[in-house]
C-alpha positions in Angstrom: 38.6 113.9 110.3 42.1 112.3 111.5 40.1 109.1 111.1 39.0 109.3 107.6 42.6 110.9 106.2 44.6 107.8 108.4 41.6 105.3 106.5 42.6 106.9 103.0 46.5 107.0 103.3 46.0 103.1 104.8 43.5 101.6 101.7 46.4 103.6 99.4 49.2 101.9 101.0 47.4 98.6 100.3 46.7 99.0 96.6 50.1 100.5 96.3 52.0 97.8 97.8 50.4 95.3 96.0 52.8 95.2 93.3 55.9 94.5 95.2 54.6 90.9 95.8 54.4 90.3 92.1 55.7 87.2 90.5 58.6 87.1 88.1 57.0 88.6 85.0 55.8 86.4 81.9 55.5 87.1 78.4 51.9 87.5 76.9 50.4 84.3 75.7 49.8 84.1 71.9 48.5 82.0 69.3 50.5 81.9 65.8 48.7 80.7 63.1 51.6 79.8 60.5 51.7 79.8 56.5 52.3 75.7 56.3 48.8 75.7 58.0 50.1 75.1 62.0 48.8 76.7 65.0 51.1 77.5 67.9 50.3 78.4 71.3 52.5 79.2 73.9 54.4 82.6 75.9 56.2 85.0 74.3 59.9 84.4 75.3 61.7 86.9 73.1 61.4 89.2 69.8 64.3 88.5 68.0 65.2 90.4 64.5 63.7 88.4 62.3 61.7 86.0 64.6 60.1 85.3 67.9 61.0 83.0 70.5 57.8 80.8 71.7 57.3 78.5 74.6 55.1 76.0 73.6 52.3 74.3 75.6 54.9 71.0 75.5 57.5 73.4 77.5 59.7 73.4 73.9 61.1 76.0 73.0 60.3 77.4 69.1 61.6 79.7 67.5 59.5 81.2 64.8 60.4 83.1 61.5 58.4 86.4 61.5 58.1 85.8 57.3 56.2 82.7 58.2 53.1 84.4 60.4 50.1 85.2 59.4 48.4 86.0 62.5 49.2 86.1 65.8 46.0 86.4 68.7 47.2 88.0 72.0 44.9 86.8 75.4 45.6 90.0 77.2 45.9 88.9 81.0 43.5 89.5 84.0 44.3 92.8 86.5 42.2 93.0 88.8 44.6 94.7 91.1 45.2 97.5 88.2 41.6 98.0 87.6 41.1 98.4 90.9 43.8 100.9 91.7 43.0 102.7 88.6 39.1 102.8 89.9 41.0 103.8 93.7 42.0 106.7 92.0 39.4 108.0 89.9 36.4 107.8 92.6 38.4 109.6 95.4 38.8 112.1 92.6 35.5 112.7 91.6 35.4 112.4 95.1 36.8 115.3 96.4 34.3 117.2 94.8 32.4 116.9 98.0 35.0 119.4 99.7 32.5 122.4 98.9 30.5 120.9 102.2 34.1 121.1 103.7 36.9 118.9 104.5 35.5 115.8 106.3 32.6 115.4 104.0 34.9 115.6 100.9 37.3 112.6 102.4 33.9 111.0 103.3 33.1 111.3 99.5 36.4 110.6 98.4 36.8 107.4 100.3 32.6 106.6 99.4 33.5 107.1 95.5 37.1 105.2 96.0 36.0 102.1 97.0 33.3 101.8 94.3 35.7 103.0 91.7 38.0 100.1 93.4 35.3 97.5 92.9 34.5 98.8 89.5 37.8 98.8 88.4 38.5 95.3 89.6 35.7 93.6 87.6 36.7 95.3 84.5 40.0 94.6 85.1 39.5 91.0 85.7 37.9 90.7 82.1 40.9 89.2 79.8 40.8 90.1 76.5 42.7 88.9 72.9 43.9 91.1 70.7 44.9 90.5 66.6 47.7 90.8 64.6 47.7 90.5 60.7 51.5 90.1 59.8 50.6 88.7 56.0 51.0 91.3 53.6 52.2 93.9 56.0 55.2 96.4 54.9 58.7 95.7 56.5 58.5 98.6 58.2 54.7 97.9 59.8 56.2 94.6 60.6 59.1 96.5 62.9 56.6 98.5 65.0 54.5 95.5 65.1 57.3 93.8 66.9 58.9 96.4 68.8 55.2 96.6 70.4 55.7 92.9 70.7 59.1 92.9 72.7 57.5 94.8 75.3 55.4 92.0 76.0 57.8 89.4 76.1 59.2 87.8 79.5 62.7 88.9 77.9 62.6 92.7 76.1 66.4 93.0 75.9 67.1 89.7 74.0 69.1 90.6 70.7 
């Protein structure tokens, strides 16, 4: 029982941990389809007022009036690591539901159910996914949330 308890707090530890190694953080990558017909890809560097600040493919910097968007694609990045933790968690709950046969078969379940949730979770975590944003004909106020939901996603959120 000492040995299944010491396995669980060690495969937490792991997936815990595995966010202090993270790299510095980068903004979401987007696609901006302008007004004058121009598409622009690059990383959200900051959400200003009025516009957003874009680092193109060339490595130039663009800055982008909000009144001249149409739409804007998001690639939602790859976690694999989140999935899995997420996956950690909810198999050693569902789990635990083994501790009616007492204690050491319940950890047995938990860990059992943990590390498929893991494996689960890191496959669909791995999937990247884009995500739309009409600006064109939006309200002023829409337009706000829109990039207040934005700024969180850039590499800077405090930029003014």
């Amino acid at each position: 029982m000492k040995k299944n308890i010491s396995l669980l707090l060690v495969i937490s530890l792991l997936m815990l941990s595995a966010d202090l190694f993270a790299k510095e953080k980068r903004g979401a990558n987007l696609k901006i389809w302008k007004k004058d017909g121009r598409l622009i890809n690059g990383e959200l560097i900051a959400v200003k007022e009025n516009s957003l600040l874009v680092l193109d493919t060339e490595g130039k910097d663009e800055s982008i009036d909000i009144g001249d968007i149409i739409v804007i694609n998001i690639k939602k990045q790859s976690k694999p690591m989140k999935g899995a933790k997420k996956g950690l968690w909810i198999g050693g709950v569902i789990g635990l539901g083994g501790l009616e046969d007492g204690v050491a078969n319940g950890l047995k379940c938990a860990i059992f159910y943990g590390v498929i949730g893991a494996g689960f979770g890191a496959i669909f975590g791995a999937i990247p996914g884009t995500k739309k944003i009409q600006f064109a004909g939006k309200t002023d106020s829409k337009i706000q949330k829109t990039l207040d939901k934005l700024r969180k996603q850039a590499r800077v959120r405090t930029f003014k």
